[in-house]
Structure formats: structure tokens, C-alpha cells
Biopython code that builds the backbone (N, CA, C, O; Angstrom):
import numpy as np
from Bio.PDB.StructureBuilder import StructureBuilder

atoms = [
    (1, "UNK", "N", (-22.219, -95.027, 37.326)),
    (1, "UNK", "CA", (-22.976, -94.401, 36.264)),
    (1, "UNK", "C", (-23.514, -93.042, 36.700)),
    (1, "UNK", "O", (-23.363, -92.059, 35.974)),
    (2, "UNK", "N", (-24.180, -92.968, 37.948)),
    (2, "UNK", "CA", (-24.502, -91.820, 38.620)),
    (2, "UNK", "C", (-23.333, -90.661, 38.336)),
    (2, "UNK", "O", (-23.722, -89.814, 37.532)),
    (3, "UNK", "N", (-22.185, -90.488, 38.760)),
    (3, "UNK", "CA", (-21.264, -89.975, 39.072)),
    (3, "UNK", "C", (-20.916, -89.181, 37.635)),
    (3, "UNK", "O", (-20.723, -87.988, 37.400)),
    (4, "UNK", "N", (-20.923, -90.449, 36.723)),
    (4, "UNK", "CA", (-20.438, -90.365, 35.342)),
    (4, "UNK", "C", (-22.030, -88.976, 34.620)),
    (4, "UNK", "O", (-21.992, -88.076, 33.781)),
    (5, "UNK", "N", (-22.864, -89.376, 35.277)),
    (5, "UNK", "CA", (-23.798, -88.327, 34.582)),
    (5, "UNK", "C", (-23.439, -87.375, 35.320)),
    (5, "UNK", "O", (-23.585, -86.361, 34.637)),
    (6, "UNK", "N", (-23.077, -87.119, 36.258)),
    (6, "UNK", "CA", (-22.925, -85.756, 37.276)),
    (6, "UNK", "C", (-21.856, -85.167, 36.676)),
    (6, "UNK", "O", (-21.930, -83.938, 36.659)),
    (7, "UNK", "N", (-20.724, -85.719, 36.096)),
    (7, "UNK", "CA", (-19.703, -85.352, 35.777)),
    (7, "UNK", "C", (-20.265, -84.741, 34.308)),
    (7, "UNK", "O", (-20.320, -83.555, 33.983)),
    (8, "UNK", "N", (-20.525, -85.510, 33.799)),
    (8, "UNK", "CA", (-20.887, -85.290, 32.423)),
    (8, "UNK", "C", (-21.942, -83.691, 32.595)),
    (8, "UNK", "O", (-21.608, -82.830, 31.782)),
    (9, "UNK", "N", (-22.820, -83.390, 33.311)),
    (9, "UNK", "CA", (-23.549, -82.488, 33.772)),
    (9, "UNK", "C", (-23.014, -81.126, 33.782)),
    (9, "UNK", "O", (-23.454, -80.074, 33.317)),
    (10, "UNK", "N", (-22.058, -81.386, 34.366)),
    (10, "UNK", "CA", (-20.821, -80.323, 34.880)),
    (10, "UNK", "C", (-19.900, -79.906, 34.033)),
    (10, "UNK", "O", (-19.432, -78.768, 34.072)),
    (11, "UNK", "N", (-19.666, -80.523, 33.450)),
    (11, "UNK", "CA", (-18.566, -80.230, 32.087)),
    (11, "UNK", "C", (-19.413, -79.152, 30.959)),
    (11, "UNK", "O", (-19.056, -78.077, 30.478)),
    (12, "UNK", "N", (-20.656, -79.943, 30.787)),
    (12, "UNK", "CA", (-21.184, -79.397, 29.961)),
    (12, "UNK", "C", (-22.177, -77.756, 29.875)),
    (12, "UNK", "O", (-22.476, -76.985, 28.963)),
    (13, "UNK", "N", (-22.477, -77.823, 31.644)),
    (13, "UNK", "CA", (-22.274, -76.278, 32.439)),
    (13, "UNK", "C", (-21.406, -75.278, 32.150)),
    (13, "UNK", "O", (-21.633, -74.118, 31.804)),
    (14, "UNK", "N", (-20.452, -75.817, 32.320)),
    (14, "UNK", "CA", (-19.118, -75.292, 32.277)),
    (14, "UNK", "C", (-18.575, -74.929, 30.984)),
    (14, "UNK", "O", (-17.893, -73.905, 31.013)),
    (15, "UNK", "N", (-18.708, -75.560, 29.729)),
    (15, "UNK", "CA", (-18.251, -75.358, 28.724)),
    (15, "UNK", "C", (-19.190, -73.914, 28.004)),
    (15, "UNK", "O", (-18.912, -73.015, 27.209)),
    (16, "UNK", "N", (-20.393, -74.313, 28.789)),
    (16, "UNK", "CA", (-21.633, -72.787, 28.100)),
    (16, "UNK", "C", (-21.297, -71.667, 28.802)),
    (16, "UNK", "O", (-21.495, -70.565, 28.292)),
    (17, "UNK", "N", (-20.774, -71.780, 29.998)),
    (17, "UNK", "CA", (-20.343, -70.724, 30.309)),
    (17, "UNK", "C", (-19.226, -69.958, 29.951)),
    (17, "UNK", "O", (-19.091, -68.752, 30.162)),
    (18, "UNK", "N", (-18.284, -70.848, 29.297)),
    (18, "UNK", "CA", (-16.996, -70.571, 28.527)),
    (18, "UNK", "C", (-17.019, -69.966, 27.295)),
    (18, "UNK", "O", (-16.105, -69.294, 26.817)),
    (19, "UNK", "N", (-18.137, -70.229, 26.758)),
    (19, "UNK", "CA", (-18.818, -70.017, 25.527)),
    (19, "UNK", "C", (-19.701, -68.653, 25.819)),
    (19, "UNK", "O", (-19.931, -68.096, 24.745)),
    (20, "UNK", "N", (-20.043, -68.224, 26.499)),
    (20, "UNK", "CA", (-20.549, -67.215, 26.615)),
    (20, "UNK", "C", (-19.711, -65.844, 27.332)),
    (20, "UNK", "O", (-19.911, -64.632, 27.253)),
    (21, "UNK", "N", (-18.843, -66.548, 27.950)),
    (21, "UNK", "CA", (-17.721, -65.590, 27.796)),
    (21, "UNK", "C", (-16.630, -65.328, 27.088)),
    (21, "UNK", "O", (-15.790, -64.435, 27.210)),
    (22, "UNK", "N", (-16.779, -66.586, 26.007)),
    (22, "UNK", "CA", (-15.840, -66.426, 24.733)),
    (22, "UNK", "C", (-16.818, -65.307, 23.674)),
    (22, "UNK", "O", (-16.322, -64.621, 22.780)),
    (23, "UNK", "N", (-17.804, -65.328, 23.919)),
    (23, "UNK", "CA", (-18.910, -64.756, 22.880)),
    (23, "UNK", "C", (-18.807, -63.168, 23.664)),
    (23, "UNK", "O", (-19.001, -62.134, 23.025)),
    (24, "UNK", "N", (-18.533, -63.177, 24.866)),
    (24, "UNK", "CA", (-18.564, -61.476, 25.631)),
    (24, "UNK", "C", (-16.802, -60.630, 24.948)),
    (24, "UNK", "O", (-16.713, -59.525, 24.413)),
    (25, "UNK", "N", (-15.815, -61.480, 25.187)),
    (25, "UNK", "CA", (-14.146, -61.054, 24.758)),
    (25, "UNK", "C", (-14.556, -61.139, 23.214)),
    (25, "UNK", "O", (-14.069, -60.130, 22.704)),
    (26, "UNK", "N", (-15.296, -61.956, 22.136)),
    (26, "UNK", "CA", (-15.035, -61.675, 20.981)),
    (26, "UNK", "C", (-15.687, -60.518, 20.605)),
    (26, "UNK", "O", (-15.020, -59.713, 19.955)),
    (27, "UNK", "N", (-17.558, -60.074, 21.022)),
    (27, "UNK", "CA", (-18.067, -58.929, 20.775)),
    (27, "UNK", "C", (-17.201, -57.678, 21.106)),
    (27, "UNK", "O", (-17.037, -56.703, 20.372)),
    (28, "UNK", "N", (-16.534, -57.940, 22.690)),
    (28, "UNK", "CA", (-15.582, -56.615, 22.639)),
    (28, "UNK", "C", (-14.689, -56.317, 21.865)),
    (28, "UNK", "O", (-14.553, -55.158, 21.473)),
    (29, "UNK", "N", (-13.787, -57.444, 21.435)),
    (29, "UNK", "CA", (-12.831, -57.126, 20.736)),
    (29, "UNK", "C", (-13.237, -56.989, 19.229)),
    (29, "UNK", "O", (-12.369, -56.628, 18.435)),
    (30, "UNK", "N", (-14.763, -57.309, 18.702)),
    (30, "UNK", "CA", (-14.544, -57.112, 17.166)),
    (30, "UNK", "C", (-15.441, -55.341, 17.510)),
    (30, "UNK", "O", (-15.223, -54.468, 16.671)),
    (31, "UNK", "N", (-16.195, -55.055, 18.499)),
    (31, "UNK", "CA", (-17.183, -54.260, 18.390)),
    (31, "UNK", "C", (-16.850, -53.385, 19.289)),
    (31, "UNK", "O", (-17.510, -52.401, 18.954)),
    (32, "UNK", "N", (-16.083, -53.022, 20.481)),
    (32, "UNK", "CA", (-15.984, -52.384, 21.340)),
    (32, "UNK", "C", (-14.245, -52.282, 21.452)),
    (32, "UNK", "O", (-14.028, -51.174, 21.943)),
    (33, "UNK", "N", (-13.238, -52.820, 21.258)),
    (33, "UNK", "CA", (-11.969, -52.223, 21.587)),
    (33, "UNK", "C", (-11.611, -51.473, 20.831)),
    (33, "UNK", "O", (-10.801, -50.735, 21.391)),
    (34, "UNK", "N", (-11.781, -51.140, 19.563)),
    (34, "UNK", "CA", (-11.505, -49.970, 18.483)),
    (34, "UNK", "C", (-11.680, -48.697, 19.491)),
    (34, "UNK", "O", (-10.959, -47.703, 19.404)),
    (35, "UNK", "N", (-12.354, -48.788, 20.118)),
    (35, "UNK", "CA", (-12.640, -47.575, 21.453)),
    (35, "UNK", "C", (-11.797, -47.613, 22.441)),
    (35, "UNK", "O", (-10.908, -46.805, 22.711)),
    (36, "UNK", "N", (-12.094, -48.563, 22.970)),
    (36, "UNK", "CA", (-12.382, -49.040, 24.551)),
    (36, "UNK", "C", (-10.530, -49.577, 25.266)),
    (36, "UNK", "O", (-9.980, -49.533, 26.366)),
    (37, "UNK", "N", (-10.235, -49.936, 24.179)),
    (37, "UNK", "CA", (-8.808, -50.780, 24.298)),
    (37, "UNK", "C", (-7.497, -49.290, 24.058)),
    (37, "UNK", "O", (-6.296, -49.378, 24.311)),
    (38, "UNK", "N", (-8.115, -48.237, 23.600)),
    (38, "UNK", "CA", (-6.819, -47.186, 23.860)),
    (38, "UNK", "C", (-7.694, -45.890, 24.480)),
    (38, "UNK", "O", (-7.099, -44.838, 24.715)),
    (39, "UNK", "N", (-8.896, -45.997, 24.691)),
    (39, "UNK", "CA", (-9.180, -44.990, 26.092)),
    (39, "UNK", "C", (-9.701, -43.720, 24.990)),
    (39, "UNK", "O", (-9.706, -42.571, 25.430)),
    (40, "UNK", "N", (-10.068, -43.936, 23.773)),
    (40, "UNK", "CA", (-10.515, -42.955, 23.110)),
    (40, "UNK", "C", (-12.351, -43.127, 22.179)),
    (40, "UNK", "O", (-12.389, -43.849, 21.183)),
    (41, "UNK", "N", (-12.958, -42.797, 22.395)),
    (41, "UNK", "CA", (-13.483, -41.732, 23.304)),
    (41, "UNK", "C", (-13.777, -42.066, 24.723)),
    (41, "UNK", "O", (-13.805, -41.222, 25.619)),
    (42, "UNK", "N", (-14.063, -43.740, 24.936)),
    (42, "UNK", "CA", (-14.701, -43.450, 26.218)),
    (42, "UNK", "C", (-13.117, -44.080, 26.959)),
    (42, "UNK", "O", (-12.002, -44.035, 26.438)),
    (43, "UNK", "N", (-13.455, -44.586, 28.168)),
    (43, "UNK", "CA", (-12.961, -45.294, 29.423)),
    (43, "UNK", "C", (-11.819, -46.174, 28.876)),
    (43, "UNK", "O", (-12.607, -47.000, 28.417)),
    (44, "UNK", "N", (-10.862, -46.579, 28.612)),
    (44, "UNK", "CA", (-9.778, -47.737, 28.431)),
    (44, "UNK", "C", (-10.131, -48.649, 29.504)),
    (44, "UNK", "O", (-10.148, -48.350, 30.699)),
    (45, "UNK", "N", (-10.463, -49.980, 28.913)),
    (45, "UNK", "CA", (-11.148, -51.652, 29.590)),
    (45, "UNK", "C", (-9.613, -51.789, 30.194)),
    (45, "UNK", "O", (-8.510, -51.850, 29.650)),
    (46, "UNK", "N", (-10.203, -51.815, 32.032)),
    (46, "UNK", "CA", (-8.629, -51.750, 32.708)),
    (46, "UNK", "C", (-8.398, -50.691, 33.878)),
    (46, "UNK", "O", (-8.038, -50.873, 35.040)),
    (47, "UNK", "N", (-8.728, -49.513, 33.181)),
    (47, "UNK", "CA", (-8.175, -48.414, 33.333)),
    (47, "UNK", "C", (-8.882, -48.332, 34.947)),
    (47, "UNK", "O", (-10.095, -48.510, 34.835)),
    (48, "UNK", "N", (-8.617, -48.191, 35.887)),
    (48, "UNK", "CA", (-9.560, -48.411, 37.276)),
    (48, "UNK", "C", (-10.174, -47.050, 37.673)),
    (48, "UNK", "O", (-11.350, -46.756, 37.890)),
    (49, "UNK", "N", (-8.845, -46.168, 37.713)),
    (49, "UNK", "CA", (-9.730, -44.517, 37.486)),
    (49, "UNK", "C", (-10.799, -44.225, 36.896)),
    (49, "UNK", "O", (-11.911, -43.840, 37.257)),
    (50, "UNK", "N", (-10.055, -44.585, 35.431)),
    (50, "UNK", "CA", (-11.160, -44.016, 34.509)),
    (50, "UNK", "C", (-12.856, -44.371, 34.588)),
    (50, "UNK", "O", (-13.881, -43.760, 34.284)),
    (51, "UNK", "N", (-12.519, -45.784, 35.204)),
    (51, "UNK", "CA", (-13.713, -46.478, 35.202)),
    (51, "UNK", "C", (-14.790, -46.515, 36.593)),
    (51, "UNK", "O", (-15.863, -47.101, 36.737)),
    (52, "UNK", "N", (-14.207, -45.855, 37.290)),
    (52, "UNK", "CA", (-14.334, -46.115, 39.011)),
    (52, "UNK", "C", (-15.734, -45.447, 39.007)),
    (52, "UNK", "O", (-16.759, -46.102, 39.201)),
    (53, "UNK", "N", (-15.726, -43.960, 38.749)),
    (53, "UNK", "CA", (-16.795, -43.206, 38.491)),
    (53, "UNK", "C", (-18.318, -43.764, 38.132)),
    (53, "UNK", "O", (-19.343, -43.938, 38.790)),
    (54, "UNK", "N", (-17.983, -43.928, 36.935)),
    (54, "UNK", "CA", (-19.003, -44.814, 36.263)),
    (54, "UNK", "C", (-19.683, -46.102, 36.511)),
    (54, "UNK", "O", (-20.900, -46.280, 36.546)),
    (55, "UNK", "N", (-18.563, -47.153, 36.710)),
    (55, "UNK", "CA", (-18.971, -48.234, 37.710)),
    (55, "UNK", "C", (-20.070, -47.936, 39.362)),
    (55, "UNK", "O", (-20.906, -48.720, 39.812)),
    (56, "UNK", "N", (-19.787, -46.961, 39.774)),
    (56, "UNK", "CA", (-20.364, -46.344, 41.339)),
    (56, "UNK", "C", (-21.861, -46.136, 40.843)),
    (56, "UNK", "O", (-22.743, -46.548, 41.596)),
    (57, "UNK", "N", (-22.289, -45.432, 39.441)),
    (57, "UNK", "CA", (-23.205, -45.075, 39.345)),
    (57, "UNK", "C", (-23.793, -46.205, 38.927)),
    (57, "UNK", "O", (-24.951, -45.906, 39.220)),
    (58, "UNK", "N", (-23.860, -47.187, 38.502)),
    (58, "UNK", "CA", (-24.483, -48.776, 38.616)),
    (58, "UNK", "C", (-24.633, -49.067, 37.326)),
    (58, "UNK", "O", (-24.394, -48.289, 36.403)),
    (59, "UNK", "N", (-25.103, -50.391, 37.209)),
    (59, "UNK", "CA", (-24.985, -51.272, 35.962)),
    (59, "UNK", "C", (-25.985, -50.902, 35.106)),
    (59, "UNK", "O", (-25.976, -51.119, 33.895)),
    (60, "UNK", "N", (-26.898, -50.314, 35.757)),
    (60, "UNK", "CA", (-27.765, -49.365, 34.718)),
    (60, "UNK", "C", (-27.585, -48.775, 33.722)),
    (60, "UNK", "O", (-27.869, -48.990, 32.544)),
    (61, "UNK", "N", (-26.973, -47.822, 34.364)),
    (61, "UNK", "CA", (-26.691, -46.597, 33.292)),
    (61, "UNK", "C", (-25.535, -47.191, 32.812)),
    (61, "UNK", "O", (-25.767, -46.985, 31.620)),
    (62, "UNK", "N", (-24.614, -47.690, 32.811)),
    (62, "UNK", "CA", (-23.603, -48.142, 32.271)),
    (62, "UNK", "C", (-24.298, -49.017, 31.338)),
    (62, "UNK", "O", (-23.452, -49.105, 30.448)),
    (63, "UNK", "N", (-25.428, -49.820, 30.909)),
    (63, "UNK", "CA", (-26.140, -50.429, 30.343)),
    (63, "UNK", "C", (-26.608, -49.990, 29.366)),
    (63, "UNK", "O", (-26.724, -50.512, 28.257)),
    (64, "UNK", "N", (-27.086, -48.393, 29.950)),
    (64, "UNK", "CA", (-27.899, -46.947, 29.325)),
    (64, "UNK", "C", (-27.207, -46.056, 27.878)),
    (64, "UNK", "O", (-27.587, -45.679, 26.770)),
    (65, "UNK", "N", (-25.911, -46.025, 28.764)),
    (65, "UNK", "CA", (-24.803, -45.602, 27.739)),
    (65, "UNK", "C", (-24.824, -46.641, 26.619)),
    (65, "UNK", "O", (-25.191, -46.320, 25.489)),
    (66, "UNK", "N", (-24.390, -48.021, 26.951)),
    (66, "UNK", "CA", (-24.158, -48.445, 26.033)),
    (66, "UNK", "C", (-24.881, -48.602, 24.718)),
    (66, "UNK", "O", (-24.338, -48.569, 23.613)),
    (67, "UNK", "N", (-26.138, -48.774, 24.955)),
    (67, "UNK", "CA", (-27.604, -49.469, 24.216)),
    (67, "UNK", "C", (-27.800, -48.029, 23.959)),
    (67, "UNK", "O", (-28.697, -48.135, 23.122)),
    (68, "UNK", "N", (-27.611, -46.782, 24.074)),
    (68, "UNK", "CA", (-27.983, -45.351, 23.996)),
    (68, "UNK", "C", (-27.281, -44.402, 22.905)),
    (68, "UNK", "O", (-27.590, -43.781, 21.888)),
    (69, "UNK", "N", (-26.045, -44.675, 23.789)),
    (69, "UNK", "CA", (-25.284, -43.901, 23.220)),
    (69, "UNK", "C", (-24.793, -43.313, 24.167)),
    (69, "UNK", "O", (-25.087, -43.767, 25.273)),
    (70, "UNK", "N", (-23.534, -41.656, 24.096)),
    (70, "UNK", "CA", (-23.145, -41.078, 24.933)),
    (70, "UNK", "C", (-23.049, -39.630, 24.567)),
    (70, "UNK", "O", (-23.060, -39.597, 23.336)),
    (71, "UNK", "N", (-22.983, -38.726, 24.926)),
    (71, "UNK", "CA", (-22.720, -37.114, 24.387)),
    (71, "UNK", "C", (-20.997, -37.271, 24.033)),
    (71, "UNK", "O", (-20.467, -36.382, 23.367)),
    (72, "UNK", "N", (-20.374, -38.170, 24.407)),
    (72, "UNK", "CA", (-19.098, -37.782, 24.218)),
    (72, "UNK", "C", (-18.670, -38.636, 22.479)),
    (72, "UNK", "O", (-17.603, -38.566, 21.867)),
    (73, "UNK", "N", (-19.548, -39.150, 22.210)),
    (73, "UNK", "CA", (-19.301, -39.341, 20.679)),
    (73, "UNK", "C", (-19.585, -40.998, 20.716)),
    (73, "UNK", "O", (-19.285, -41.771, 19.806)),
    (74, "UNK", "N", (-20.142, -41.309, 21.803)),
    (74, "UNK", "CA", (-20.485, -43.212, 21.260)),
    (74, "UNK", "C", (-21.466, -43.559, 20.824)),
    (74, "UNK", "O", (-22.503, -43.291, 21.431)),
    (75, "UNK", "N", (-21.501, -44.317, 19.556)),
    (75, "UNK", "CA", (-22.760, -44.030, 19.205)),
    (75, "UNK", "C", (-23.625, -44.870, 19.950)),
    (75, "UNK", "O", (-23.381, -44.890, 21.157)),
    (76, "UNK", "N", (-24.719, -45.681, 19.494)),
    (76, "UNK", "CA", (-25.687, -46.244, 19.975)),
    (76, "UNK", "C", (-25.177, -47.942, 20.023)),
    (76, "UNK", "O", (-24.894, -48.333, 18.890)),
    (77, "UNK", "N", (-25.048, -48.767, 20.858)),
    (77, "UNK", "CA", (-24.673, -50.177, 20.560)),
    (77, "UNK", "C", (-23.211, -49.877, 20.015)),
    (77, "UNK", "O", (-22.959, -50.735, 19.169)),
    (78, "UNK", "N", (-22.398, -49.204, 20.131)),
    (78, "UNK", "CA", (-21.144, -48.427, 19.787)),
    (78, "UNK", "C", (-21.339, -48.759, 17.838)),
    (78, "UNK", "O", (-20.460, -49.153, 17.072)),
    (79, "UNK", "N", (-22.205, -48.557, 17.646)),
    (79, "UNK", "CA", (-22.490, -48.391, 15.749)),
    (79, "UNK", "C", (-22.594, -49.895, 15.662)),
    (79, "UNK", "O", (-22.108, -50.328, 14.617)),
    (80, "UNK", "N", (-23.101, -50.822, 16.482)),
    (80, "UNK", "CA", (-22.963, -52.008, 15.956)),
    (80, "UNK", "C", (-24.667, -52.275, 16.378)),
    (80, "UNK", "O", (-24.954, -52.883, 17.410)),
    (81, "UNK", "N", (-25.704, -51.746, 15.455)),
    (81, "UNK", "CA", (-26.983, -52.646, 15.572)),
    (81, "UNK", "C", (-27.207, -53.710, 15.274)),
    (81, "UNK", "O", (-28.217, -54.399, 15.416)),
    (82, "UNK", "N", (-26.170, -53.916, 14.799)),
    (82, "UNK", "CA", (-26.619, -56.042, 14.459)),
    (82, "UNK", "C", (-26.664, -56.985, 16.222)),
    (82, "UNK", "O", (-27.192, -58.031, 16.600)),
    (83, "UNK", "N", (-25.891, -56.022, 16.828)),
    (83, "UNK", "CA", (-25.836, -56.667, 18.343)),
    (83, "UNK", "C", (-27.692, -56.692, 19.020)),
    (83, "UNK", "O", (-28.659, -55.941, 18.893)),
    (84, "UNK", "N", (-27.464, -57.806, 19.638)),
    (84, "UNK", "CA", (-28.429, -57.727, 20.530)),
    (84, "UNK", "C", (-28.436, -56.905, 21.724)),
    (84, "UNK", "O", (-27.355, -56.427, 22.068)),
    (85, "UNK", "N", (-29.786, -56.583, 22.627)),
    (85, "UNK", "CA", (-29.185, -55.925, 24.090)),
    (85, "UNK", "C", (-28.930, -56.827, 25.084)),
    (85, "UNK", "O", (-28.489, -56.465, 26.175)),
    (86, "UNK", "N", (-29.144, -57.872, 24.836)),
    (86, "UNK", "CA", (-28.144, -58.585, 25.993)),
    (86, "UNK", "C", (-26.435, -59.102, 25.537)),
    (86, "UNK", "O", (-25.553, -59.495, 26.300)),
    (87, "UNK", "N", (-26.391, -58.960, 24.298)),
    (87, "UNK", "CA", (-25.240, -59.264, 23.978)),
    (87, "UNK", "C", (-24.109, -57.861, 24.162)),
    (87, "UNK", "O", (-22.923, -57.815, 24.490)),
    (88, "UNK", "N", (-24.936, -56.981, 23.846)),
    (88, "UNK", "CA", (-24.293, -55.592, 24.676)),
    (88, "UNK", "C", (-24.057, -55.633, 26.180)),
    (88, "UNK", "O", (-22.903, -55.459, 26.571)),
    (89, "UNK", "N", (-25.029, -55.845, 27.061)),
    (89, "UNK", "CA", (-25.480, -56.302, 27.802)),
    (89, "UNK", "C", (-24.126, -57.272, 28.672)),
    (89, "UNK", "O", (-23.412, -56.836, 29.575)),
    (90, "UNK", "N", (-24.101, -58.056, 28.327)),
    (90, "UNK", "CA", (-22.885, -58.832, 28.767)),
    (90, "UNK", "C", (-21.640, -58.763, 28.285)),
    (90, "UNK", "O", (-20.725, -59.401, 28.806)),
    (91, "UNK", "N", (-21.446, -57.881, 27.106)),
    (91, "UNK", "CA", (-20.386, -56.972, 26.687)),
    (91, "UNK", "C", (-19.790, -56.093, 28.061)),
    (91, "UNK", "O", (-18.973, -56.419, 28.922)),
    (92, "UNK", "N", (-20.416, -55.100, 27.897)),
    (92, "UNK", "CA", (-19.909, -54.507, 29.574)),
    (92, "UNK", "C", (-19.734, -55.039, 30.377)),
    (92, "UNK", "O", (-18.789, -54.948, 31.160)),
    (93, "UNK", "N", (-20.936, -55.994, 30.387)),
    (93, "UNK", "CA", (-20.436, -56.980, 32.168)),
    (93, "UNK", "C", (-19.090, -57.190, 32.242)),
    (93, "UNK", "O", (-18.513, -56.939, 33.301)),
    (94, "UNK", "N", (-18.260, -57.767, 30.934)),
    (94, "UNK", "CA", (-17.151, -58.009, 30.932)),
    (94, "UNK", "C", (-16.197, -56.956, 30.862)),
    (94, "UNK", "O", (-15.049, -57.269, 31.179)),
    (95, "UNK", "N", (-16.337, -56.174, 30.634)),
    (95, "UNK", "CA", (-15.905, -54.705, 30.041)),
    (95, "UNK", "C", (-15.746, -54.121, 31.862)),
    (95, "UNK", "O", (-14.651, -53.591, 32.053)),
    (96, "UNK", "N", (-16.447, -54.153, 32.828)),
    (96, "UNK", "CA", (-16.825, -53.928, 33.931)),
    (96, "UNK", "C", (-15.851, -54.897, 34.717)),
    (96, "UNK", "O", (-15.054, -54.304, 35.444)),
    (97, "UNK", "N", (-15.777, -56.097, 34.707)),
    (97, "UNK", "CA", (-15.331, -56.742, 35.079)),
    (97, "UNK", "C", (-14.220, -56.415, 35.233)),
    (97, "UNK", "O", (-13.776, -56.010, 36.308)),
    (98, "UNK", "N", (-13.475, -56.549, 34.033)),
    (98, "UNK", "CA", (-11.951, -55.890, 33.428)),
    (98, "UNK", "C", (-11.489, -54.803, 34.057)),
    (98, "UNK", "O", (-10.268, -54.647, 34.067)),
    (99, "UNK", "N", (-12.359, -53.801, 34.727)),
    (99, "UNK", "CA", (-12.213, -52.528, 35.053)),
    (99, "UNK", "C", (-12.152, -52.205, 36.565)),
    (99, "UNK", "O", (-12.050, -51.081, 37.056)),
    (100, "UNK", "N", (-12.249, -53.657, 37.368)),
    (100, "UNK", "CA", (-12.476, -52.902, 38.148)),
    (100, "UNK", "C", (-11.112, -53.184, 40.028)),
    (100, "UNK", "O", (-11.229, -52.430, 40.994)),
]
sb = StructureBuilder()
sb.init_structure("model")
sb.init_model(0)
sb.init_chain("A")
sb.init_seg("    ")
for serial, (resi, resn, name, xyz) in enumerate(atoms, 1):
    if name == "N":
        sb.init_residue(resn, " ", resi, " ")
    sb.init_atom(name, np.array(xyz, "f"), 0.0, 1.0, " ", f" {name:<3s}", serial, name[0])
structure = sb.get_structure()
């Protein structure tokens, strides 16, 4: 029975975390690849060059940009204020991830 709750414990760890990175690939792809996925305006998710720069300068400002905006034409939350900032937030993480 022990075992069976441990197991059961673990699965269900595991599935929120799946879920929250199913919730990071869907925000990008409904809210961030219109951009991000052909490298116009900002960085192409991937791209290791493009991204190398930016990544060095830390999760901050890469945080900063996002929730901000950018001079190069992104808007704020990339025009999506219905997002939260951690859902932005872990948007990049993944976005970062992808990149590096």
C-alpha cells in the first residue's frame, strides 16, 4: 500500500509538470511563434546565435523584454495582456530552453 501511494504521488508530480509545460508550448505557439518561430522581429526559438547574446545577459532582462516590450517592435507581453507574468514568465523559460 505504501509503495502504491508513493507511486501514485509521483505520477501525479509528474503529470503537473507536463501540464505546465504543455501550458508553456501552447502560450508560445498561440502567443509568441507568429514572431518567434520565423525570426521576425525578434530571435527565431532555436536559433543558438541569434539567441546566445541575449541569453548571456540573464533571465532578467530577457524577462524585461518580454513583460516590457522591445525598441525593435515587440510589444508589451508580445500584445497579449490577457497573459499573466508568470505565464510569460515561463513562456521564455521555454523559449530559452529551445535556444540554447
Amino acid at each position: 500500500m505504501k509503495k502504491l501511494v508513493s507511486v501514485s504521488i509521483a505520477v501525479v508530480s509528474l503529470l503537473g509538470m507536463m501540464s505546465a509545460v504543455q501550458a508553456d508550448v501552447k502560450t508560445y505557439r498561440t502567443a509568441c511563434a507568429a514572431c518567434h518561430a520565423y525570426g521576425a522581429p525578434g530571435p527565431k526559438v532555436g536559433d543558438k546565435a541569434a539567441w546566445k547574446d541575449r541569453i548571456a545577459k540573464g533571465m532578467d532582462a530577457l524577462y524585461t523584454s518580454a513583460l516590457k516590450g522591445t525598441a525593435k517592435g515587440m510589444p508589451p507581453k508580445g500584445g497579449r495582456m490577457d497573459l499573466s507574468d508568470a505565464e510569460i514568465k515561463a513562456t521564455v523559460d521555454y523559449m530559452v530552453a529551445e535556444s540554447k
